[in-house]
N, C-alpha and C positions, 0 to 999 in steps of 0.2 A: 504493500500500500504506500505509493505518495504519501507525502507530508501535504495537507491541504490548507492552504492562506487562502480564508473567502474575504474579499474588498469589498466591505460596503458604504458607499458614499454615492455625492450626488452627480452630476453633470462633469464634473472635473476629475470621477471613476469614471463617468461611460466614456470618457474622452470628448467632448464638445470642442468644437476650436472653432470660434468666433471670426477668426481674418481667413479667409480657403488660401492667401497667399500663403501660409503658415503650415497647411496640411498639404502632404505630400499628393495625395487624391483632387485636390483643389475644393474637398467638401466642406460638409461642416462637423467631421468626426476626423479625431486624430486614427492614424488605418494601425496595426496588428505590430508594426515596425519602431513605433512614437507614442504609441501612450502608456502610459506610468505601470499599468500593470500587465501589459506583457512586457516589456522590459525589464521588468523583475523577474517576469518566467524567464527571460530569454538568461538572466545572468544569476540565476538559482541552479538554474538546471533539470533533467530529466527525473531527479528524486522531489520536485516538489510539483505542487498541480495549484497555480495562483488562477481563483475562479473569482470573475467580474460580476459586482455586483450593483452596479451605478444607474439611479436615475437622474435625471433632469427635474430639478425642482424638491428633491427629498427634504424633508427634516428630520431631525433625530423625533421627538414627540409631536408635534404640533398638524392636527390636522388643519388641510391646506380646502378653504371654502368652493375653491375653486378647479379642486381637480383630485379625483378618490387618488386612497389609499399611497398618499404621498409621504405618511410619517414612517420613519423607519420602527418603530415598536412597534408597529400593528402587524408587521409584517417579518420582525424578526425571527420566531419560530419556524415560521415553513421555509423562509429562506434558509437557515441553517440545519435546520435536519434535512432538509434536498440534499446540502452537500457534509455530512455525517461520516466520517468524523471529523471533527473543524482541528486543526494542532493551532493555528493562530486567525484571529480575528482583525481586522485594521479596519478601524470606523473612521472615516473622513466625513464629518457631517458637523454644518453649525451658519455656513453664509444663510443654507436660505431660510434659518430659523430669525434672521436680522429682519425681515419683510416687517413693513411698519404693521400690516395686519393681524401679526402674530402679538402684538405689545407686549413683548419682551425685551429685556436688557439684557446687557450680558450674563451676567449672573443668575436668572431664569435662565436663561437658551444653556449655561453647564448644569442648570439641575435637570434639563432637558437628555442632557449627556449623561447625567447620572443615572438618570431611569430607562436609560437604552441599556447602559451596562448593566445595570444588573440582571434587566431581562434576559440580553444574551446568556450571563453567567450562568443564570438558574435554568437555560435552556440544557437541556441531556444531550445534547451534539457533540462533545467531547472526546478527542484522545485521550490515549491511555494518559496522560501530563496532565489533562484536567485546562478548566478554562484557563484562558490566554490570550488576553485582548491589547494592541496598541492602537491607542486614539490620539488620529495625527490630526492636529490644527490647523485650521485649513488657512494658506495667506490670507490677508484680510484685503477688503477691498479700493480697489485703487483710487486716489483724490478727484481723478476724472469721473467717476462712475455718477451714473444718473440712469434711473430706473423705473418710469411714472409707476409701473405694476408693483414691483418691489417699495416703493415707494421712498420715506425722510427715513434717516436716520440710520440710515443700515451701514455706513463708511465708521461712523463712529461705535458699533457695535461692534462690529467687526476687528477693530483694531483694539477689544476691551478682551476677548474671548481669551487670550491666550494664559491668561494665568488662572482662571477661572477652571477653565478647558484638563491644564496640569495637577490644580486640587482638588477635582472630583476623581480623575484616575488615580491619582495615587489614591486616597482615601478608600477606593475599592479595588485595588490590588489590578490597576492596569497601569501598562507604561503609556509615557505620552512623550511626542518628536511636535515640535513647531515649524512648518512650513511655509512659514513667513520669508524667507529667502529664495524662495521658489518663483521662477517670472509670472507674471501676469502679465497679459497680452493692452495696447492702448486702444485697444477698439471700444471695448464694451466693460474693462478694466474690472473682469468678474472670474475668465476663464485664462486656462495655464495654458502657456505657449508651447510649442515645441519642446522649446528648451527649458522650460519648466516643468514638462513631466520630466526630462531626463532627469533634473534636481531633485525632484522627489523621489524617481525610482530609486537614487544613488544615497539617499538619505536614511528609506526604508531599509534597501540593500545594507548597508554599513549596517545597521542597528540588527538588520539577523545575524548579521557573522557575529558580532560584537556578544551577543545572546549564545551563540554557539560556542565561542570558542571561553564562554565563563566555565 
């Protein structure tokens, strides 16, 4: 059996890329070669199986008025017993908990975070190691950004998340990596460039070998 890493986040898992100049395809999905989590397959290897689990739009809790079953708790169960046995979990979830509609601050949107984790934990998905979740914080959002749907406030939420984001994992026995160095594209100043999934896959990457070789 593979070692199985399921990715669940939002738009910036499925790979979205906002400029087609930027995607190899010229679409609006980064292709199999560029985005974050086959690149982690590609540089893990044949002993591990990294399964994609990204939407556009997700929150970690908050249902979204305007489109079903977009919170990641409601959906974390079946998502993770599909792919049974889980060895590591990576939650990238929290931009589009900023949507002025959810009236959250940051510190809601990590208790948001906290109540994803646990559900995954208490979920029976589990390798023989038992749960095992890293919750990476997602960049925040760029000073250009404007968004009438997502609406006010979500540049300054976004740039609150990250220590909030660190004390809910730890308190419940997950690691957490900041992805705040990670490019952001000037188009739409929401989604990771090219070269911004590479930074992240190379960020994830270090932090497994780093875990392996303790």
């Amino acid at each position: 059996m593979k070692y199985h890493i399921v990715c669940l986040g939002d738009s910036n898992t499925h790979g979205y890329c906002a400029d087609p100049r930027d995607c190899a395809d010229g679409g609006n999905r980064f292709n199999e070669s560029e985005r974050w989590t086959c690149l982690l397959q590609a540089a893990l290897g044949p002993d591990y199986l990294v399964l994609e689990e990204g939407l556009g739009g997700r929150t970690t809790v908050f249902a979204d008025p305007l489109h079903e079953s977009m919170d990641a708790v409601s959906v974390a169960y079946p998502i993770l017993m599909s792919h049974e046995p889980v060895d590591l979990l990576i939650i990238m979830l929290g931009t589009n908990d900023t949507k002025e509609r959810f009236n959250a601050n940051a510190a809601a949107i990590a208790v948001g975070m906290e109540r994803l984790i646990k559900k995954c934990r208490d979920t029976e998905c589990w390798g023989t190691s038992g749960p095992n979740i890293l919750v990476v914080c997602p960049p925040p959002l760029g000073d250009g950004f404007h968004d009438e749907v997502m609406g006010k406030g979500c540049v300054e939420k976004s740039k609150a998340l990250a220590p909030y984001m660190r004390a809910v994992a730890e308190r419940n026995g997950a690691a957490c990596l900041n992805a705040a160095e990670c490019e952001f594209n000037s188009v739409d100043f929401t989604h990771l460039t090219r070269k911004g999934h590479r930074q992240l896959c190379d960020l994830i990457y270090q932090w497994i070998q780093d875990q392996r070789n303790r």
